[in-house]
C-alpha positions in Angstrom: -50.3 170.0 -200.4 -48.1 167.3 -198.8 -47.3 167.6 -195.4 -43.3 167.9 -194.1 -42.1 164.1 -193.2 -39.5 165.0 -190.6 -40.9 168.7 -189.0 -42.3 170.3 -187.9 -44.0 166.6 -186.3 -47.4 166.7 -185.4 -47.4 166.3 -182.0 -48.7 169.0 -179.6 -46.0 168.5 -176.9 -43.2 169.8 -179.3 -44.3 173.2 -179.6 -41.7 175.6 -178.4 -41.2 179.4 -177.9 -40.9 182.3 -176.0 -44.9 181.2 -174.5 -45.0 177.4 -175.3 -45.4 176.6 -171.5 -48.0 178.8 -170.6 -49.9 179.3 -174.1 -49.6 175.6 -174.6 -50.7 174.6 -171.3 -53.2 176.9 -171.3 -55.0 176.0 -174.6 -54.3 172.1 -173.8 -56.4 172.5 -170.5 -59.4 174.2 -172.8 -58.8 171.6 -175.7 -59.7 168.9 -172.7 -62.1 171.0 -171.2 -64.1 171.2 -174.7 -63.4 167.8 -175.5 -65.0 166.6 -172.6 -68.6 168.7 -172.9 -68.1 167.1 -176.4 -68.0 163.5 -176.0 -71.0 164.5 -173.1 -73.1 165.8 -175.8 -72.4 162.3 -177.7 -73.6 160.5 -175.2 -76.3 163.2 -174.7 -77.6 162.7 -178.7 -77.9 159.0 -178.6 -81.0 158.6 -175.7 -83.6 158.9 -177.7 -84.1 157.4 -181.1 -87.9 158.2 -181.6 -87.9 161.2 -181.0 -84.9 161.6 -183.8 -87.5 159.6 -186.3 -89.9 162.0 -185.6 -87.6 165.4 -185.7 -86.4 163.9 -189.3 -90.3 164.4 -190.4 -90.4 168.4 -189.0 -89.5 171.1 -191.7 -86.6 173.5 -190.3 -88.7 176.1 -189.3 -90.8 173.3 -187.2 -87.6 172.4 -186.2 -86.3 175.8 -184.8 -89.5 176.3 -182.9 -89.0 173.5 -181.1 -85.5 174.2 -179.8 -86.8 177.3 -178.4 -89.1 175.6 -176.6 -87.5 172.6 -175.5 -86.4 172.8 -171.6 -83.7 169.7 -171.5 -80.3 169.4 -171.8 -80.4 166.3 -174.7 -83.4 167.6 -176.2 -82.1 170.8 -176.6 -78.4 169.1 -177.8 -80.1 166.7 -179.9 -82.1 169.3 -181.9 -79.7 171.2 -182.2 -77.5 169.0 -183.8 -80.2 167.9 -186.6 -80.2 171.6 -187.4 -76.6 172.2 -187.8 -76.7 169.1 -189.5 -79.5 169.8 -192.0 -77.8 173.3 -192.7 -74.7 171.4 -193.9 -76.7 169.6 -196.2 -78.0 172.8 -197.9 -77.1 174.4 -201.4 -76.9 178.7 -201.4 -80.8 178.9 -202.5 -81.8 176.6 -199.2 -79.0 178.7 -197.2 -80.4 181.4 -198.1 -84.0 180.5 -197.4 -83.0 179.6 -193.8 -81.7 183.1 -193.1 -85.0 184.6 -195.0 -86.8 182.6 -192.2 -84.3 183.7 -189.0 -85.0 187.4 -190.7 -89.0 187.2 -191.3 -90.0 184.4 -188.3 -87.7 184.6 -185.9 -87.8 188.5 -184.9 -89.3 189.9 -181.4 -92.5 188.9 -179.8 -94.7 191.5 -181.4 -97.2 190.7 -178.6 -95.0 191.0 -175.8 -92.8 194.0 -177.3 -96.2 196.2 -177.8 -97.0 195.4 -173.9 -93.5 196.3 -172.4 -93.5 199.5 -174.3 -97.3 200.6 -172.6 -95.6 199.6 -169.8 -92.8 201.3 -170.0 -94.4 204.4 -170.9 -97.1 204.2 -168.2 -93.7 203.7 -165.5 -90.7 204.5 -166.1 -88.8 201.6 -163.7 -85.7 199.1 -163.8 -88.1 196.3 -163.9 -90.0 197.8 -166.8 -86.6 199.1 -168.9 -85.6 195.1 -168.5 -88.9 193.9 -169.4 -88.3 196.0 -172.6 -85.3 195.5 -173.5 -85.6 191.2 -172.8 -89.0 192.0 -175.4 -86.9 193.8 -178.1 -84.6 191.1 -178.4 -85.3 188.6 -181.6 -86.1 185.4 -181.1 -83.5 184.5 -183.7 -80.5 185.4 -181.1 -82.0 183.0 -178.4 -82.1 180.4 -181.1 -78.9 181.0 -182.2 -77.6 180.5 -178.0 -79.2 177.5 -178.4 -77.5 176.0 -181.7 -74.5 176.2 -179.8 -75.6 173.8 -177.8 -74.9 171.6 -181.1 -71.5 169.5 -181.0 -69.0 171.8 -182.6 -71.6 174.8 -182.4 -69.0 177.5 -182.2 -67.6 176.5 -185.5 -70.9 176.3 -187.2 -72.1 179.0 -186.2 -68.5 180.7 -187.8 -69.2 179.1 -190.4 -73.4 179.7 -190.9 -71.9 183.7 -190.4 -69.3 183.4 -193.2 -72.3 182.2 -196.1 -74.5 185.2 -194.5 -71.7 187.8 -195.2 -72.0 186.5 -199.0 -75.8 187.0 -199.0 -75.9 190.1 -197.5 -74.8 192.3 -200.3 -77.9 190.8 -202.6 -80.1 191.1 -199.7 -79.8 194.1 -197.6 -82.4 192.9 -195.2 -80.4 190.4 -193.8 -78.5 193.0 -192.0 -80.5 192.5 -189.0 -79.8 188.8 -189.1 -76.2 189.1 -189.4 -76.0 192.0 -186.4 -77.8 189.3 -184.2 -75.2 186.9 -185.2 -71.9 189.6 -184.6 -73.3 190.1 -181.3 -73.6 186.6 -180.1 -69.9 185.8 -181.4 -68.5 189.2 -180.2 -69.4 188.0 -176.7 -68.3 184.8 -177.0 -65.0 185.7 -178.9 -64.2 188.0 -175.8 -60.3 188.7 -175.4 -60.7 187.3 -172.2 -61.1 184.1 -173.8 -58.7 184.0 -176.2 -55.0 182.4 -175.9 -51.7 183.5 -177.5 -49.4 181.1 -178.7 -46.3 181.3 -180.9 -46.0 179.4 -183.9 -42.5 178.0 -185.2 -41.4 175.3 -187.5 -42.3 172.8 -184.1 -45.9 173.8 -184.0 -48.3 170.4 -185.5 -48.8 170.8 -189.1 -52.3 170.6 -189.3 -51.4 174.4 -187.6 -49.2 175.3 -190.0 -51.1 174.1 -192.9 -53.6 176.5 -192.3 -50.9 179.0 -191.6 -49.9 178.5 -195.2 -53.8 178.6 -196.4 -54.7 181.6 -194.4 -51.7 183.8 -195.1 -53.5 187.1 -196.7 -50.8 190.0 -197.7 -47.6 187.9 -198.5 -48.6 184.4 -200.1 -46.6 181.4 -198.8 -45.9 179.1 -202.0 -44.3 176.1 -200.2 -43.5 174.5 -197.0 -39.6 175.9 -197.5 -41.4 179.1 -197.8 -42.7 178.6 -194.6 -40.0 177.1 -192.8 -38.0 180.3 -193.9 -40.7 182.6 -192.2 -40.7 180.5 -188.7 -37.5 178.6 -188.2 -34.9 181.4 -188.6 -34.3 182.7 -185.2 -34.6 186.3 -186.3 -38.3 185.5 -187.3 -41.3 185.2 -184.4 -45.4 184.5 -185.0 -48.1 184.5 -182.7 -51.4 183.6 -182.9 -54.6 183.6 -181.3 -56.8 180.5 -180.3 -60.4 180.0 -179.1 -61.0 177.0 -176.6 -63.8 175.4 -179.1 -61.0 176.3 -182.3 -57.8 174.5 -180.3 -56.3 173.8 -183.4 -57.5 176.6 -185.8 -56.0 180.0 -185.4 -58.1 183.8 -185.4 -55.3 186.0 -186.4 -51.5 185.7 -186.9 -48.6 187.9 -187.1 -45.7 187.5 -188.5 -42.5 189.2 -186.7 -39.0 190.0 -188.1 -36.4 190.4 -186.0 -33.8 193.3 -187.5 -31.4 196.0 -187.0 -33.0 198.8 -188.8 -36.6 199.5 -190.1 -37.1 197.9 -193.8 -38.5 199.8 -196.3 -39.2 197.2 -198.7 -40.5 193.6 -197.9 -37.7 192.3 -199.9 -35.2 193.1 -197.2 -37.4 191.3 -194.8 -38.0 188.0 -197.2 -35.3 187.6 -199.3 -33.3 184.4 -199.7 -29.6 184.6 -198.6 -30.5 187.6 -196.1 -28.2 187.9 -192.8 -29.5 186.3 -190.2 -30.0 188.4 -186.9 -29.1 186.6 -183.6 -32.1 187.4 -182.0 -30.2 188.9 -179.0 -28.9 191.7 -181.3 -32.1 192.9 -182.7 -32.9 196.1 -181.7 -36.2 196.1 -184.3 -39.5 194.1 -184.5 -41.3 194.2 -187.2 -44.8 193.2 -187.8 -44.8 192.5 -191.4 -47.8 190.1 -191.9 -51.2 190.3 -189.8 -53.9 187.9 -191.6 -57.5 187.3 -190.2 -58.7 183.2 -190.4 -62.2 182.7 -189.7 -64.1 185.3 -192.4 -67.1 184.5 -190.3 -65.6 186.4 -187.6 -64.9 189.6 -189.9 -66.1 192.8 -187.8 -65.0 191.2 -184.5 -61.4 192.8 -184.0 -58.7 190.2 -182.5 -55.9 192.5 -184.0 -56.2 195.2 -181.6 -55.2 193.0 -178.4 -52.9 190.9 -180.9 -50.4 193.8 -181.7 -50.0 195.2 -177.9 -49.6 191.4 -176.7 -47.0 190.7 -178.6 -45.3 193.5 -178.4 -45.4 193.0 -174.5 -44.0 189.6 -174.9 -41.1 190.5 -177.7 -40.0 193.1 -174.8 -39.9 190.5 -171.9 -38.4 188.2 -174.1 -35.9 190.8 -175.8 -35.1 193.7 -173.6 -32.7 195.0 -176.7 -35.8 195.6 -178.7 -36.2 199.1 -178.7 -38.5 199.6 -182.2 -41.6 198.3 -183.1 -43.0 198.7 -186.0 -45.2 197.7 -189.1 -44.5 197.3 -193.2 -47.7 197.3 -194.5 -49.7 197.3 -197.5 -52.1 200.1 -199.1 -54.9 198.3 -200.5 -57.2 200.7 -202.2 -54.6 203.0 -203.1 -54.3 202.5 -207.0 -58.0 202.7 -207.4 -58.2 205.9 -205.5 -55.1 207.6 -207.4 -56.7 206.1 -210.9 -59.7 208.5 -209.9 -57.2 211.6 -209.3 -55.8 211.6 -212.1 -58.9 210.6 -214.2 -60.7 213.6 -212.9 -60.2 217.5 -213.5 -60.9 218.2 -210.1 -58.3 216.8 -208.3 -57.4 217.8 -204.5 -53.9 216.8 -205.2 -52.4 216.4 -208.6 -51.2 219.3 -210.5 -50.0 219.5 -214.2 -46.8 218.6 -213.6 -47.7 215.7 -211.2 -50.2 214.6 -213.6 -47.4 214.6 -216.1 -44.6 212.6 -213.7 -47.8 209.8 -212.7 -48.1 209.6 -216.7 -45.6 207.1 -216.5 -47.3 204.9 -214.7 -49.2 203.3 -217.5 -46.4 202.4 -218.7 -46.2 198.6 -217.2 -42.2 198.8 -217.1 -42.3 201.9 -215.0 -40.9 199.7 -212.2 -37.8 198.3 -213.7 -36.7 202.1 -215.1 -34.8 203.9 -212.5 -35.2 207.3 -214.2 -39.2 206.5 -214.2 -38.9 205.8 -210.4 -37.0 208.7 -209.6 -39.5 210.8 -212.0 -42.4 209.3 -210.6 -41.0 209.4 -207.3 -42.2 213.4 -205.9 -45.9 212.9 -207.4 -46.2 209.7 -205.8 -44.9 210.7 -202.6 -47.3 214.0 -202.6 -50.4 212.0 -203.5 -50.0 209.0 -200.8 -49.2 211.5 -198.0 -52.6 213.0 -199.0 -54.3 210.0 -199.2 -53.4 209.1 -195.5 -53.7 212.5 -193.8 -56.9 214.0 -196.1 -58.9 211.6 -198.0 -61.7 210.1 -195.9 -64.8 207.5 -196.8 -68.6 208.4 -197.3 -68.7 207.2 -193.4 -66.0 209.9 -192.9 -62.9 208.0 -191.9 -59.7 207.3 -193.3 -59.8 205.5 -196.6 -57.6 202.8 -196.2 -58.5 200.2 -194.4 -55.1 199.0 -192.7 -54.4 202.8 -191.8 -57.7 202.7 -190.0 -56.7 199.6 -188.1 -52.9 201.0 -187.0 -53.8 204.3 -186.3 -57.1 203.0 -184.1 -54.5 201.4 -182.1 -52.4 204.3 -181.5 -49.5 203.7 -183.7 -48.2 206.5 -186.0 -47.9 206.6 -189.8 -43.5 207.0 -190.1 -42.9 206.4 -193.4 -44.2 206.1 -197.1 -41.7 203.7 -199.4 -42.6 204.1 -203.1 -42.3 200.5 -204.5 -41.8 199.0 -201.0 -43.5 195.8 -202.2 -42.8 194.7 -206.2 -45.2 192.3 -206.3 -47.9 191.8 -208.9 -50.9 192.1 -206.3 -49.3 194.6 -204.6 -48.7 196.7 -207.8 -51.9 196.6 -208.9 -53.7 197.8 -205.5 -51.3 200.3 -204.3 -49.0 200.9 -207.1 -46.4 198.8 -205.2 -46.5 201.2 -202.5 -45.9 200.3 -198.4 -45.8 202.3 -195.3 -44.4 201.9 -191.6 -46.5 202.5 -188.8 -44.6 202.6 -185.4 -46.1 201.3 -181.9 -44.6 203.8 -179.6 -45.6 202.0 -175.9 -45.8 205.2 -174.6 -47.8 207.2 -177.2 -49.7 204.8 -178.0 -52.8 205.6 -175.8 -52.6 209.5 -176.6 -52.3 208.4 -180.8 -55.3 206.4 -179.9 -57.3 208.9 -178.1 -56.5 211.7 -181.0 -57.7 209.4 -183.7 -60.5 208.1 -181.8 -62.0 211.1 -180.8 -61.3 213.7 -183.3 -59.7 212.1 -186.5 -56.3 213.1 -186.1 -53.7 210.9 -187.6 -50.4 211.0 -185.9 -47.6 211.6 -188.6 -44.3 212.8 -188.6 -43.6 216.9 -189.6 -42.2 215.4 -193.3 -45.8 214.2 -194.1 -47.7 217.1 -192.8 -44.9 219.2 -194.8 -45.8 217.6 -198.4 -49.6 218.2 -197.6 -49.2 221.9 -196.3 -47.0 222.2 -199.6 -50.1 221.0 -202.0 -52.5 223.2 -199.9 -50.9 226.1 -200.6 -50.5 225.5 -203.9 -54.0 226.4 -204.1 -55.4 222.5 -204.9 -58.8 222.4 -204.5 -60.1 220.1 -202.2 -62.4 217.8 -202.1 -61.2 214.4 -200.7 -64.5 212.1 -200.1 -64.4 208.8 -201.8 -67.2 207.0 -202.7 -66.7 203.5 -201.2 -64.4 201.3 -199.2 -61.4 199.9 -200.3 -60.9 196.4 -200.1 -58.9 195.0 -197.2 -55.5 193.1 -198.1 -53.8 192.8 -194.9 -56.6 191.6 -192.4 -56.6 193.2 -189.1 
């Protein structure tokens, strides 16, 4: 994919926005920061050839062992190094092989573990709870510390992460493996040090060609494409940045700037739209959220994302009085394929079963009087899915509901055929929902969800689900597995 000639231009100091001088500034003095422990670590890998010959002779495992024991700064950088180097080297089999040895020879100290329980069991003291708890910890997470110390460890070890998540569902074992690994990049992907900074049609293009790449609920096509989603002044994104990732971003949103609350994503991303001075808008909405780095899936950004930029759209635009989502419902096809397939269902009735018919119909779409019949049963059925249905772990089933309502927005509105779209189509029958962030509810939605389940609705949702229950439905709403995450929070 060619890159645009004329802009955005590749040059950091052009980025503008709402943030540009502190977000810029900000990142810029981590960038240096990172740059220099960098070029230190160079410098740190090259005083002692020998002892490379002789590391290139070790097996890994040799290899491993000796970077937990190793006490110096270059030792410790250099070996490193030859093991974040030798892992990039690796097909899956020998990937896989390295995380078989992190699982079976790099666990506790059996030794020291079976001596700090006795311990702890014969006296019950701080010293001997620490001694316990240092003891319980696998060797493997020390190690992993210590690959860090690798130039560019943060992003290998992102990376070593994302092939583990691919091994993990043929081997279960490597759970423990992979928790060791969320732990260490949980900490070190704290929100304390992360940096928001917008991203417009100024920002360098080696940005915004991964903007285009990582873009996970509405696919970009083109550079136009993008220019239409960042230069407009009606449109806003923000990202977040690690210090060691200056120039790759965690998580994105996309923002549109609007009068009203959409229903469909057309009215957000069609061509020849009205432009909204910014200064009239009275709506944001958060149309797009998309997760980079798979290897950090499990550690939420999306959570701080959302209430930071809604804090900043408000400073910037005090007219802003709505802030909402339109979001997708992956999942939702699969689990409404199931109701209707079965002759148990807690929601559909005859004549729902009869309107939903239709849908195998593949024109249904196009048909106004298929919409309109199809309309009530589809209605009834989503607002159950939301408010009722709930995964073998007991939550809710869909997987961007879960992430809004954790974060204390409430579910507004359902819009049959809200998104047209093939992919959208076939997961969620083309269906989309609003969630609104209420500043001021949102720590009570939050709290309700959190603590006992409860998804905050509006009274015309909890109406069509009072209305199938005492229809006498028969309920049973557990589904047996997770549905797959399009928009990634």
């Amino acid at each position: 994919m060619p890159y645009p000639t004329a802009s955005p231009r590749n040059r950091r100091e052009n980025s503008d926005g709402p943030m540009s001088s502190n977000g810029m500034k900000s990142a810029s003095f981590f960038g240096e920061l990172m740059q220099t422990i960098a070029e230190r670590g160079r410098r740190l890998l090259t005083v002692a050839p020998r002892q490379q010959s002789d590391r290139k002779r070790k097996s890994t495992s040799e290899l491993c062992e000796l970077l937990l024991s190793s006490h110096g700064e270059a030792s410790g950088t250099a070996i490193a190094r030859d093991i974040v180097a030798r892992w990039e080297t690796f097909d899956p089999a020998a990937r896989l092989g390295f995380m078989t040895m992190l699982l079976d020879g790099f666990g506790p100290d059996e030794t020291r573990l079976e001596v700090a329980i006795d311990a702890y069991r014969g006296e019950r003291t701080p010293r001997s709870l620490h001694e316990l708890h240092e003891a319980a910890e696998p060797r493997r997470q020390e190690l992993i510390r210590r690959l860090n110390l690798a130039p560019n460890g943060v992003a290998a070890l992102v990376s070593m992460r994302e092939a583990l998540l691919g091994m993990k569902a043929e081997q279960p074992a490597l759970e423990a493996v992979d928790a060791d690994f969320a732990h260490l990049l949980g900490s070190w992907f704290n929100r304390g040090f992360l940096v928001l900074r917008p991203i417009n049609w100024n920002t360098p293009a080696n940005i915004l060609e991964k903007v285009i790449r990582y873009e996970a609920v509405h696919e970009i096509d083109s550079w136009d494409e993008l220019r239409s989603r960042l230069a407009p002044e009606d449109r806003r994104c923000f990202a977040f940045f690690h210090p060691q990732l200056v120039d790759d971003p965690l998580i994105f949103v996309e923002v549109a700037l609007m009068r009203t609350t959409p229903s469909a994503i057309s009215e957000v991303l069609e061509e020849g739209r009205e432009l909204v001075p910014a200064e009239q808008a009275t709506t944001a909405v958060f149309y797009s959220i998309s997760n980079c780095q798979i290897g950090l899936r499990g550690i939420s950004f999306g959570n701080f994302l959302i209430k930071q930029v809604v804090e900043e759209l408000r400073r910037e635009l005090p007219r802003l009085e709505t802030f909402v989502t339109l979001s997708p419902v992956p999942g939702f096809s699969e689990w409404l394929a199931r109701e209707r397939n079965t002759g148990a269902s807690a929601v559909l009735d005859e004549d729902d079963r009869r309107r939903l018919d239709l849908l195998d119909d593949a024109q249904w779409s196009a048909l106004p009087e298929k919409v309109e019949t199809v309309r009530p049963a589809m209605m009834n059925a989503a607002a159950w899915y939301f408010l009722k249905v709930r995964n073998r772990h007991g939550k809710v089933a869909d997987p961007v509901a879960r992430f809004h309502l954790g974060n204390g927005a409430r579910l507004v509105k359902i819009n049959v055929l809200g998104d047209r779209s093939a992919r959208a189509m076939s997961q969620a029958c083309g269906l989309m929902v609003n969630y609104l962030y209420k500043p001021e509810d949102i720590e009570a939605n939050h709290e309700a969800f959190a603590t006992r389940g409860e998804v905050a609705t509006v009274p015309a949702l909890q109406r069509l689900v009072k209305g199938i229950e005492a229809r006498g439905a028969r309920s049973n709403p557990v589904v047996p597995a997770e549905a797959p995450p399009a928009e990634r929070p």
